[in-house]
N, C-alpha and C positions, 0 to 999 in steps of 0.2 A: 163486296170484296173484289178488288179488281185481278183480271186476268193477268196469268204470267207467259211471258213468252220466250221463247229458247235461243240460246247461244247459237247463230249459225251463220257464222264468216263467210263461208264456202258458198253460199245463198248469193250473198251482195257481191264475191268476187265475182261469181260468173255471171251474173245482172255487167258488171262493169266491164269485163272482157271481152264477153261479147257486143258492148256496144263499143269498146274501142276497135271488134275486128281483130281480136288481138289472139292468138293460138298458146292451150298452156303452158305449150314448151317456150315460147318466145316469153311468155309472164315468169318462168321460171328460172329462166335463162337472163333475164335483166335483171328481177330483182337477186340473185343469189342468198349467200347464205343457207345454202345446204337443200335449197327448196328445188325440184324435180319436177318434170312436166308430171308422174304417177302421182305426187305430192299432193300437187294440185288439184289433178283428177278427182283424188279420196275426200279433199278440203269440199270438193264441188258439189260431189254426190253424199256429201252426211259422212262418210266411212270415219275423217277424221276433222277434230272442230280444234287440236288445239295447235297456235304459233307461237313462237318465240317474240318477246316487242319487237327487237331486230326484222325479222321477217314479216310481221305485219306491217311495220312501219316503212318494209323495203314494197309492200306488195301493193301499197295504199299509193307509195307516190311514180311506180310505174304505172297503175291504171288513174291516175291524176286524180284521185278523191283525198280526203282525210282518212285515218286509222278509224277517227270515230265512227267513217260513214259504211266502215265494214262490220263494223260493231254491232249497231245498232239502229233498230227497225223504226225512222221517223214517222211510218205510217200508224204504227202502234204507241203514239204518244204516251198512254194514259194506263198500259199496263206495266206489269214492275215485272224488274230483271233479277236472276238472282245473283248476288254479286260475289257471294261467302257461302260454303255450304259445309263449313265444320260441322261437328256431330255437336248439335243442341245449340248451331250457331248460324242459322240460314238468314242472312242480312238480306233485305231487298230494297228497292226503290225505284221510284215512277221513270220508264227509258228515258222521258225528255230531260227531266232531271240529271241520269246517270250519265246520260250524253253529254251536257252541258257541263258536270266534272271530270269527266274523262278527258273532255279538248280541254279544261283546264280555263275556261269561263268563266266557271263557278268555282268554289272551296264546298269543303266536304260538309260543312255548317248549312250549307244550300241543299245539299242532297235530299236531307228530310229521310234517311234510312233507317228502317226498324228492324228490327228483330221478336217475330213472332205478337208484331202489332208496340213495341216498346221501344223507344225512340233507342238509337245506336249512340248518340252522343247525348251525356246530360252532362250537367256542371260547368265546368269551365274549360275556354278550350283556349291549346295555344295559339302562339305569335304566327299568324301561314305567311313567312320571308319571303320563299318562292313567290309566289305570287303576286307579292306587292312587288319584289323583284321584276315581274314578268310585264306587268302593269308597264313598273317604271321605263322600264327596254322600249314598251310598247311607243308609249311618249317621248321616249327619244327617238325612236325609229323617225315616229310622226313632226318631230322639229329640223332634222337631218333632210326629212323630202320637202317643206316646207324651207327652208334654208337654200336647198338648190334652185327651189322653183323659181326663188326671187333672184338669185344669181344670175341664173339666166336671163330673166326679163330685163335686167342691168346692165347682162353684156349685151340684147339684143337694139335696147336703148342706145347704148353706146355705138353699135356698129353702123342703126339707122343713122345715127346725125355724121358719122364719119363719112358714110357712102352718099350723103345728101351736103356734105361739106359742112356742116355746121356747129355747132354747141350743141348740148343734150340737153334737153329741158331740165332747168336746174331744179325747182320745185318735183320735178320727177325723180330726178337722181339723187336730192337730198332724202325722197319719201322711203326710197330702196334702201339707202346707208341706212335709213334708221332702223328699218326693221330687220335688217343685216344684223345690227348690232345686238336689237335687242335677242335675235333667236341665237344670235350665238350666247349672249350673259345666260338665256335659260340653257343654253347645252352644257355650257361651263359649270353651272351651278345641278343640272342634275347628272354630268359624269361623277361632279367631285361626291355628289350622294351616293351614289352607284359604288365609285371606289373606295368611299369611308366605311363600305357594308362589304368589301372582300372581293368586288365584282370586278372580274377580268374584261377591259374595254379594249382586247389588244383586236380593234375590227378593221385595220387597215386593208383595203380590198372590200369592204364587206358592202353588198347591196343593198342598201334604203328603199 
């Protein structure tokens, strides 16, 4: 039967603050949202385990980690967390598991959660959109920085043979137009996926 291990936030923040040097008031004081150097203090010492998503998610990216990595104990891969503790409803599963759907890796079909040794999900399960959503983003992100990269190596092409007087290796510069072309036909084709499923692409500004 494997070992269960306990909810304790206030553990991993103050692992993380103190190595950033960082004082609770000052962690309290960036991440806001109602959070207090006392706050903090209770979070640190046990008194108090629970956050708001808003404020974990503000506390996680002042001490530069993930939310998950205040969650949950990597060192204790292989015991189970309790994730549900309704009366006659205590769901658990393996932390690497619960880790890996919390950051949103995995879908909940991955988790493997039971209840009282009997699987959490049986039959059929739905459509997970998010995700393939999240997927899809992900793939676009990665054609967007792949698209710059060649951009540049095109203008830097270009500036060499300017500053050296000459033509740009045309074999070079026809290699770049191509694959210009083609990352843009896949960005075309998975925005227009993207926006036939509801998804807002308004990222003008937005970092790749």
């Amino acid at each position: 039967m494997a070992k269960t291990f306990s909810y304790n936030p206030g553990a991993k923040i103050a692992k993380y603050r103190k190595h950033l040097k960082m004082s609770a008031e000052e962690l309290a004081e960036k991440a806001g949202f109602g959070l207090t150097r006392s706050i903090v203090a209770n979070l640190e010492n046990g008194r108090k385990d629970d956050l708001t998503v808003r404020q974990l998610m503000a506390i996680a990216l002042v001490l530069h980690v993930s939310p998950a990595d205040l969650v949950f104990d990597v060192t204790k891969p292989y015991y189970e967390m309790v994730l549900t503790d309704g009366e006659g409803f205590e769901a658990k599963a393996l932390a690497w598991l619960a880790r890996e759907w919390f950051g949103g890796t995995s879908d909940v079909r991955s988790l493997n959660a039971h209840v009282d040794g009997s699987p959490l999900l049986e039959g059929g399960y739905p459509a997970f959109f998010d995700q393939l959503v999240a997927e899809t983003l992900r793939h676009r992100s990665s054609l967007h920085v792949q698209l710059a990269k060649v951009e540049r190596e095109l203008a830097e092409l270009r500036k060499t043979a300017q500053d050296e007087g000459r033509r740009p290796d045309e074999d070079a510069e026809r290699d770049a137009n191509e694959k210009i072309r083609a990352l843009q036909a896949q960005l075309y084709t998975t925005d227009n996926a993207l926006r036939s499923n509801g998804v807002d692409l308004d990222d003008v500004g937005a970092v790749f």
